[in-house]
C-alpha positions in Angstrom: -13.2 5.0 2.9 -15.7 6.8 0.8 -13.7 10.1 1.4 -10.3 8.7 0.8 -11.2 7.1 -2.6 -12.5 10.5 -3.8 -9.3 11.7 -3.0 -6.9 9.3 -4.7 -9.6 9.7 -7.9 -8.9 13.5 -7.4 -4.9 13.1 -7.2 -4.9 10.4 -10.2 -7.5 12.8 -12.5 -5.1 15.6 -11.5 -2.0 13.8 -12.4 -3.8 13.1 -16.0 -3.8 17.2 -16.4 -0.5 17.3 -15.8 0.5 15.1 -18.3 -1.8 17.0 -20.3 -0.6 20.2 -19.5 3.4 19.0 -19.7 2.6 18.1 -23.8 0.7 21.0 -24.5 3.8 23.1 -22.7 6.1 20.7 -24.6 4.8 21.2 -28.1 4.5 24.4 -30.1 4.4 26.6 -26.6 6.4 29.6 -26.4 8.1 31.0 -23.1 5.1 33.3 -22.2 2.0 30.3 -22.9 4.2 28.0 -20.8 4.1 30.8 -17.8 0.6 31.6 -18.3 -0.4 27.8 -18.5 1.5 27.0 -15.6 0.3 29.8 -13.5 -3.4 29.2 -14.5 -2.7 25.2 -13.6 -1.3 26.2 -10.2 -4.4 28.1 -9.0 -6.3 24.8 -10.3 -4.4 22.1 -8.7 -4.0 24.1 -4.9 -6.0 26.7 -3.0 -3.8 29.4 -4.2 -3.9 33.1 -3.3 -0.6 34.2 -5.3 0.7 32.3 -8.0 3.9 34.2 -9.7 6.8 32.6 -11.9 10.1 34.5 -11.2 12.5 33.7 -14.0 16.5 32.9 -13.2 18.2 36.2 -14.2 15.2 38.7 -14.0 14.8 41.2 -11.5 12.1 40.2 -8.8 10.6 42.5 -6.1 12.8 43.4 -3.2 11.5 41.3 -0.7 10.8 38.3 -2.9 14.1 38.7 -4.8 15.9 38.4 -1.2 14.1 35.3 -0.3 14.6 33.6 -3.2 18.6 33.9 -3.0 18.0 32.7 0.8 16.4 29.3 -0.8 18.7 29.1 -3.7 18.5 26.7 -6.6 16.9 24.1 -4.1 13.5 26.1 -3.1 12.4 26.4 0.3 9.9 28.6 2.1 9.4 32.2 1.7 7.3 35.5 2.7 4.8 37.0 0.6 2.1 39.7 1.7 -1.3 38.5 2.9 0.3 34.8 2.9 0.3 32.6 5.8 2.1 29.9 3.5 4.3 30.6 0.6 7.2 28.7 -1.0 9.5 28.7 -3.9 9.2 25.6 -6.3 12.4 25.3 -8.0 12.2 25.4 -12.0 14.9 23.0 -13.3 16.2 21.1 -15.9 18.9 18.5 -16.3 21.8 21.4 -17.1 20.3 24.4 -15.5 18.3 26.3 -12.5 15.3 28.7 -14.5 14.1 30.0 -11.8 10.9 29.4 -9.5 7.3 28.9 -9.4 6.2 31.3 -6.1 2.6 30.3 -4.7 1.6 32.0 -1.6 -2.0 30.7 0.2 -4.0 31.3 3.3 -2.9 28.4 4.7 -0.9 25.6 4.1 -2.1 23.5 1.3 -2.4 19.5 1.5 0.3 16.8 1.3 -1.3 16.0 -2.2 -1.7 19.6 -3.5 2.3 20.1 -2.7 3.0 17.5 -4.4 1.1 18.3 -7.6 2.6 22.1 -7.1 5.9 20.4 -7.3 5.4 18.2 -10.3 4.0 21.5 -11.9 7.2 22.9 -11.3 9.6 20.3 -12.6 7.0 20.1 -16.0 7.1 23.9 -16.2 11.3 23.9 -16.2 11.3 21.1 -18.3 8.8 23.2 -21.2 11.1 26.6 -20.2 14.3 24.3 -21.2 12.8 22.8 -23.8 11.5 25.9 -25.5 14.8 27.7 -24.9 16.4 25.0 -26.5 14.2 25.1 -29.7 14.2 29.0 -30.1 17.9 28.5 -30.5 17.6 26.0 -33.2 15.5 28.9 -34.8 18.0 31.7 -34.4 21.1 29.6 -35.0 20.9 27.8 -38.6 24.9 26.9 -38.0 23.8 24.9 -35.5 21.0 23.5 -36.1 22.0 19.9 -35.9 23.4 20.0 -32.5 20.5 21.9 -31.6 18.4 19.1 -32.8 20.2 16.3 -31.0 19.7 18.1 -27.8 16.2 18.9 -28.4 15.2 15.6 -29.1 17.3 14.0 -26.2 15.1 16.7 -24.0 11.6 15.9 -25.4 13.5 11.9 -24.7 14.3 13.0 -20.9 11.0 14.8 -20.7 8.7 11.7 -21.9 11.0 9.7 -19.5 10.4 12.0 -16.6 6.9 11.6 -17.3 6.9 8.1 -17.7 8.8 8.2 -14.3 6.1 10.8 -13.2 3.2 8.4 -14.6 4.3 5.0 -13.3 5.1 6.5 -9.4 1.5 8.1 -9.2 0.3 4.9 -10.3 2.1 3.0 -7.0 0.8 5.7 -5.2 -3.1 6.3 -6.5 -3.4 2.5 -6.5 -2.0 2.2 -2.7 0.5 -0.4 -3.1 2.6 1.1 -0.2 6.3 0.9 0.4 7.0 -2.0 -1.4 5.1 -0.8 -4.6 7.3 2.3 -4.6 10.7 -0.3 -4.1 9.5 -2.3 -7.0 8.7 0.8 -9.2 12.0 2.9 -8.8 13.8 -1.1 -9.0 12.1 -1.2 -12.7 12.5 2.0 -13.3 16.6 1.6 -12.4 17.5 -1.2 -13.0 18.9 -1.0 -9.7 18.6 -2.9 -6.2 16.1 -0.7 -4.1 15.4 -0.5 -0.6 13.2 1.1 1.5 14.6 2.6 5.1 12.9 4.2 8.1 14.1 7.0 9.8 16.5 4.7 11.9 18.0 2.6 9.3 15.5 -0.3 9.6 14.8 -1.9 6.3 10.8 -1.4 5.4 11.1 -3.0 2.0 13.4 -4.1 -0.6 13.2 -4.6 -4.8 15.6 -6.7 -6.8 17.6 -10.0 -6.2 20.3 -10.8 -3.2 18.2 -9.0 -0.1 21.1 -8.8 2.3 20.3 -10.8 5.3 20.6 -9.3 8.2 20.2 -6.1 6.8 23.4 -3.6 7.8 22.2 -0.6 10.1 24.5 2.3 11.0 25.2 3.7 14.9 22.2 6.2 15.6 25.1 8.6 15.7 25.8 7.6 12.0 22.4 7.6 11.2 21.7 11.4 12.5 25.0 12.6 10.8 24.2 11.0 7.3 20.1 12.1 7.2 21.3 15.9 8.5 24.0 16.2 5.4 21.3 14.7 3.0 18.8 17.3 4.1 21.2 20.1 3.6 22.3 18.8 0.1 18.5 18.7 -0.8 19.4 16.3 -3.3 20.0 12.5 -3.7 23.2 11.8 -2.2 25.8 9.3 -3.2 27.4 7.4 0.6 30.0 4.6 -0.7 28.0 2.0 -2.8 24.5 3.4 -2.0 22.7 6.5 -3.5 19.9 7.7 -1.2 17.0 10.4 -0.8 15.0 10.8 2.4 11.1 11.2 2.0 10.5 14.4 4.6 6.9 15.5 4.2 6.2 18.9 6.3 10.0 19.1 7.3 10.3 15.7 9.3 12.4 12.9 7.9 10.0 9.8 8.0 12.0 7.7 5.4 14.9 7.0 3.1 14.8 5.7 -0.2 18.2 4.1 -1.6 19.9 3.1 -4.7 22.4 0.4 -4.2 24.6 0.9 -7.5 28.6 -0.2 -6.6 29.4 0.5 -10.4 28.5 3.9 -10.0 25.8 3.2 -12.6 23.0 5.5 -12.0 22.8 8.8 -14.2 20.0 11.8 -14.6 17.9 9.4 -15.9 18.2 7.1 -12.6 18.6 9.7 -9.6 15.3 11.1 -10.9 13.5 8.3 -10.7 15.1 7.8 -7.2 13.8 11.5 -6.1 10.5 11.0 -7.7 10.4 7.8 -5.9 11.6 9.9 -2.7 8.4 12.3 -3.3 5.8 9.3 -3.5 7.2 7.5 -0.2 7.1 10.9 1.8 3.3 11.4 0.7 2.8 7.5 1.6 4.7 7.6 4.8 2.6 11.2 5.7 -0.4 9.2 5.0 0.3 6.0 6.7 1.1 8.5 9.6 -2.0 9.9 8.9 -4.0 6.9 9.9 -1.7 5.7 12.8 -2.5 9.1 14.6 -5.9 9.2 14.0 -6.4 6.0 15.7 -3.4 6.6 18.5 -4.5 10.0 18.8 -1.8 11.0 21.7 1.7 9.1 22.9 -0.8 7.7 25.6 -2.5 5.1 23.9 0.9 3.3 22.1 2.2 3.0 25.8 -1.2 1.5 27.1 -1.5 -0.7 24.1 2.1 -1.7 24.5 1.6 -2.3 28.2 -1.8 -3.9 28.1 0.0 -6.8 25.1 0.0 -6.4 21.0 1.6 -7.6 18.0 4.9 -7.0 16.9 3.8 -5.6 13.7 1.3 -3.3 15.2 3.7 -2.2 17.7 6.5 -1.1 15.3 4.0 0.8 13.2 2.2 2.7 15.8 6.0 3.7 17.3 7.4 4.7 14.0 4.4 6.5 12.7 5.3 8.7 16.3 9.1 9.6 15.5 10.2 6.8 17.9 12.5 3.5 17.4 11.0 0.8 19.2 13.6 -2.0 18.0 15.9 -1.0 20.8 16.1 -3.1 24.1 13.7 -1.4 26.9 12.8 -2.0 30.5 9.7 -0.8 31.7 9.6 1.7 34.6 7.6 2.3 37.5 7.6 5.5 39.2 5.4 6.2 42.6 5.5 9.1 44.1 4.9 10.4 47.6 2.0 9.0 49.3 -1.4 11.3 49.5 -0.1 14.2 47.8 -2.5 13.8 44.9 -0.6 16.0 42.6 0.2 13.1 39.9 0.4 15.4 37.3 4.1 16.9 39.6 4.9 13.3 39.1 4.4 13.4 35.7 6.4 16.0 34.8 9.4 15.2 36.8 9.6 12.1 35.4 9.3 13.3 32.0 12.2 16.3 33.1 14.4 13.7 34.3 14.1 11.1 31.6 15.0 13.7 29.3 17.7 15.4 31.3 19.7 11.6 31.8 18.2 10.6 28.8 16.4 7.7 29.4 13.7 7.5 26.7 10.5 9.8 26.3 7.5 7.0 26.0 5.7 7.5 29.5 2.1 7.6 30.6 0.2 8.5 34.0 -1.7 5.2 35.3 -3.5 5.5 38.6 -1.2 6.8 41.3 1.8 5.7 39.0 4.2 6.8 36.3 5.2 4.3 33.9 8.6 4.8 31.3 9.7 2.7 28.2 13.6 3.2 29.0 15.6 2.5 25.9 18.8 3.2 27.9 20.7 1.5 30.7 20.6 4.2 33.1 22.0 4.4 36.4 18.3 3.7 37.7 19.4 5.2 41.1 21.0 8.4 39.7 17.2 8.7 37.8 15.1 8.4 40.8 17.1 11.0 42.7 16.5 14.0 39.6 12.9 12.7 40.2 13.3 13.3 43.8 14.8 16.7 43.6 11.8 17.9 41.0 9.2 17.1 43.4 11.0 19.3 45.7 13.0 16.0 47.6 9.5 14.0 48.5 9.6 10.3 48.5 9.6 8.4 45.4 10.0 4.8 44.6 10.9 3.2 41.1 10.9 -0.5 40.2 12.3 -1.4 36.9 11.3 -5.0 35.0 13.9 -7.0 32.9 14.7 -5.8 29.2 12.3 -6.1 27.0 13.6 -7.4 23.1 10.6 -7.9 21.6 7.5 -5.6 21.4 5.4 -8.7 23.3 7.9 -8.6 26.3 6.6 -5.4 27.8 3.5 -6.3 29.3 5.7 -9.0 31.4 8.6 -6.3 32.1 5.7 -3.9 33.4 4.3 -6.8 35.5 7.6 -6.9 36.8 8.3 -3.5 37.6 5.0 -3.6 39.7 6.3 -6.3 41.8 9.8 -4.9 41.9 7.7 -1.8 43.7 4.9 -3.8 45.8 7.5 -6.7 47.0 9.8 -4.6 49.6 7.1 -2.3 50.6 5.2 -5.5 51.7 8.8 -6.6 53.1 8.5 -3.0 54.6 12.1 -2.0 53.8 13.4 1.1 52.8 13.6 1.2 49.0 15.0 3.4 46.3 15.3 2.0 43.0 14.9 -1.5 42.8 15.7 -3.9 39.7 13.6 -6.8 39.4 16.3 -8.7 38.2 18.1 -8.0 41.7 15.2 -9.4 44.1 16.9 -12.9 44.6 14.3 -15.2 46.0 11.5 -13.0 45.5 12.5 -13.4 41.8 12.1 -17.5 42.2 8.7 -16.8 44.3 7.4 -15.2 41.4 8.7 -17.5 38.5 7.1 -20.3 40.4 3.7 -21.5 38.3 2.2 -23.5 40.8 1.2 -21.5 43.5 -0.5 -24.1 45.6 3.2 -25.4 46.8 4.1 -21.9 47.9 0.7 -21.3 49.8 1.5 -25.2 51.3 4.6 -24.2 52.7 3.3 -20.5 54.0 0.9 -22.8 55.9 3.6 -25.5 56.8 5.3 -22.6 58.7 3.2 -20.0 59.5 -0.3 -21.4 59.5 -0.5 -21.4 63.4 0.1 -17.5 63.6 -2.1 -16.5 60.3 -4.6 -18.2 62.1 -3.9 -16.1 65.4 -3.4 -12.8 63.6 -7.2 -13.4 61.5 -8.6 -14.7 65.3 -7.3 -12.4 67.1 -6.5 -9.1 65.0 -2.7 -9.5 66.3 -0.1 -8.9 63.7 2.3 -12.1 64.9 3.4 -12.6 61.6 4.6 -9.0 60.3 6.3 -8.8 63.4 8.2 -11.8 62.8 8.8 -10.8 59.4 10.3 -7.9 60.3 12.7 -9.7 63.4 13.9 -11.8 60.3 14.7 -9.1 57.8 16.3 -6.7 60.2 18.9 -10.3 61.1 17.3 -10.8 64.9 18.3 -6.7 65.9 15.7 -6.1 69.0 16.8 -2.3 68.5 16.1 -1.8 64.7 13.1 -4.3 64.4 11.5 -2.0 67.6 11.8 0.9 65.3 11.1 -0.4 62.7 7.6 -1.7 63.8 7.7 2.1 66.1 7.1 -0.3 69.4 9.0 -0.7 72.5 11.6 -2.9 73.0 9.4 -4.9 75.7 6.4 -5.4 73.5 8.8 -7.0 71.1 9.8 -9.2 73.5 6.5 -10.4 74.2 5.1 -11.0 70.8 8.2 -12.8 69.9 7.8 -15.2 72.6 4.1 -15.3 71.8 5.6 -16.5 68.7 7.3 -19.2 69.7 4.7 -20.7 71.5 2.1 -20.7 68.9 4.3 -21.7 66.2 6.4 -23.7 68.6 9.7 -23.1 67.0 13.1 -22.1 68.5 14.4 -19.0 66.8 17.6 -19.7 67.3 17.9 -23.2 65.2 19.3 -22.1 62.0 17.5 -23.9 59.7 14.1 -22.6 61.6 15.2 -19.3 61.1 15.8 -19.6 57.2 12.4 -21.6 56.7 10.8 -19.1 58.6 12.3 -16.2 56.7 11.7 -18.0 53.2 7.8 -18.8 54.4 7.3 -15.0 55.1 9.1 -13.6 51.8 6.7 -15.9 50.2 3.5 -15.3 52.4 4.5 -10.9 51.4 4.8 -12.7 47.6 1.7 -14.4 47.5 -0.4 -11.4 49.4 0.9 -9.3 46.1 0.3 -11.6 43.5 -3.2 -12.8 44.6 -4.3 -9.2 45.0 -6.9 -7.3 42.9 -5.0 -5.6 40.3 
């Protein structure tokens, strides 16, 4: 807490000497103080190794003269000598490019620092334009009146891109998040103001008539629309809305939008909007920040997710790692072949395959298992055969729990996916992948809450041969389970139990003198099927976990 603090008192005492600097550039500086003061204030504010201002127009070195026609009028990164970081600040002003502020450092500076770098920049075109525009009022006396119109609305669109400047480092310094930036840019605009993540989702919202629910593009949409407004580089007018994303380091986190209809918003208005866009992608890299700090890998939001958390919590933690958690999931359980140890092959197979289908890329290792947050309704089948083939065709099993809508339903879809797993292999049939929605009156075994009238009926019907299998050390009772799956076959239940035919024979006749029932009354036969589905049930539900 200590640490942060000093830094937000180091951005805020930083942003004073900008404001600072931007009025002693502003007034009475010609075109050489405003370079020197601007390249003396960028080795201040960042850890700078280079610090050069190449003019629109001039003729920069070779090298650095190619990469700045690669970045253009927008900026970008570039290559400088002894520089592992380097990148062109674009100098602008309201009617023209002047050229860039180049800074080159060992290493990459801070979110903060980049941001100050930048602000430098837009100051330093601002002065350049502004001094241009006053050493023509000096030169031309014919047109000195028009000269001073435009100067003076200059020095008006400079003090209201500082004010702009002034009021968004304030949201920011102070903390006020999201919604403090929405509210700002709303009284800055005039406008209605919302807040998107990277999906679409609405974070926050400024100004009257919130829409309710809020409209949210296909993902396919939504990929085209954030890919054109990162190529544009600039704020980018879509119908009724005017929006800019907030991409600290090169990754979209955010979108920041103007809803205007009338087609209201001017110069005045977009830059508030892409000063605004700056603030949220330093408040969104720093709320990132914290969330991966605590997270620390993908592991620990799928634990925490399994293992039961709050909505809110959920959402955060997901979205500070890329992903979209408001999406319908089903939690997946992947076990591999038995003994092989290698869990790490089962890992990876399942993370190949769930990207090859796709079926979603939130997985973790637990124990002997793989567990996958699907956000896809894959053919669940199809999946567990590419896991099959990466291990090289060795046996693996997947159970998959219901769909999951809400971030609280995936501890109960995992449960589910477990027993979707455990219940045949207790049943002892041959299973693939298997849908807990699809195990019929296992399903109804488990949804029952009081156990005691399942046990009761277990013990109606097959209390006599428990208590001959535990006396004894006979297996009466998976036998007869077995007869009853396989429909009464001698041949396939023999197999099945790898016994001969005789001994079949025998135990089931032991069986219908302990239990004294007649196998071949159908309503026997279905109690005595139900009793031992639920007698395999109960063994998996009242087992250590």
């Amino acid at each position: 807490m200590a640490a942060s603090a000093q830094r937000e008192r180091g951005l805020l005492s930083s942003m004073r000497s900008l404001l600072v600097l931007g009025k002693l550039m502003t007034e009475g500086a010609d075109e050489n103080q405003i370079l020197v003061l601007a390249t003396t204030a960028a080795r201040s504010l960042a850890r700078c190794t280079t610090v050069t201002i190449e003019l629109a127009g001039g003729t920069p070195p070779a090298p650095v003269g190619e990469h700045l026609a690669r970045v253009g009028t927008s900026g970008g990164s570039v290559e400088l000598p002894d520089a592992g970081w380097a990148w062109a600040f674009p100098l602008s002003s309201q009617s023209a490019h002047l050229g860039h502020l180049v800074v080159g450092s060992g290493c990459e500076p801070t979110n903060e620092e980049q941001f100050l770098l930048r602000a430098l920049a837009q100051q330093t075109g601002g002065a350049l334009a502004n001094q241009r525009l006053h050493a023509q009022e000096q030169a031309t006396a014919a047109t000195l009146s028009v000269l001073n119109d435009r100067l003076r609305g200059t020095v008006g669109a400079l003090e209201r891109s500082m004010d702009i400047h002034a009021r968004l480092t304030a949201v920011a310094v102070s903390g006020e998040g999201r919604e403090g930036i929405a509210v700002a840019v709303h009284e800055l605009t005039g406008l209605q103001v919302a807040v998107e993540d990277r999906y679409g989702n609405l974070q926050a919202w400024a100004g009257p008539l919130r829409p309710a629910p809020y409209p949210k593009d296909s993902a396919a949409c939504r990929d085209r629309l954030i890919a054109r407004a990162k190529r544009e580089a600039r704020p980018l007018r879509e119908g009724e809305r005017v929006l800019a994303v907030a991409q600290p380091r090169g990754d979209t986190l955010g979108v920041i939008v103007l809803v205007d209809p009338d087609h209201r918003a001017g110069d005045q208005e977009l830059m508030a909007l892409e000063h605004g866009a700056t603030v949220l992608a330093m408040e969104l890299a720093r709320v990132q920040s914290l969330v991966e700090s605590k997270l620390r890998l993908r592991r620990d939001v799928v634990e925490e997710l399994l293992n039961g958390t709050d909505e809110q919590s959920g959402l955060a933690r997901a979205t500070a790692l890329g992903y979209d958690l408001q999406r319908p999931h089903r939690v997946v359980v992947v076990e591999g072949p038995e003994g092989t140890g290698d869990n790490d092959a089962l890992f990876q197979a399942v993370r190949r395959a769930a990207r090859d289908e796709p079926a979603g890329s939130l997985l973790v290792a637990r124990g002997a298992e793989v567990v996958l947050l699907a956000d896809t309704e894959s053919d669940w089948e199809h999946l567990r055969r590419a896991i099959v083939r990466d291990l090289g065709d060795r046996r693996a099993r997947m159970g998959i729990g219901e769909r999951c809508e809400k971030v609280v339903d995936f501890p109960k879809s995992y449960r589910q996916a477990r027993l979707a797993l455990r219940l045949p292999e207790r049943s002892e049939r041959d299973a693939g992948a298997i849908r807990f929605d699809d195990l019929g009156v296992y399903r109804l075994l488990v949804g029952i809450e009081d156990l005691g009238e399942v046990d009761r009926f277990v013990e109606r019907w097959l209390g006599k041969l428990l208590e001959y299998d535990a006396r004894r050390g006979s297996e009466l009772v998976r036998t007869l389970a077995h007869h009853l799956e396989r429909g009464g076959n001698y041949e396939i239940t023999a197999k099945s139990l790898i016994v001969h035919r005789s001994t079949l024979k025998y135990r089931l006749q032991r069986i219908r003198q302990i239990a004294d029932v007649d196998l071949t009354d159908p309503d026997i036969w279905f109690n005595l099927h139900l009793a031992t589905r639920a007698w395999s049930t109960l063994g998996l539900l009242t087992a250590p976990r």
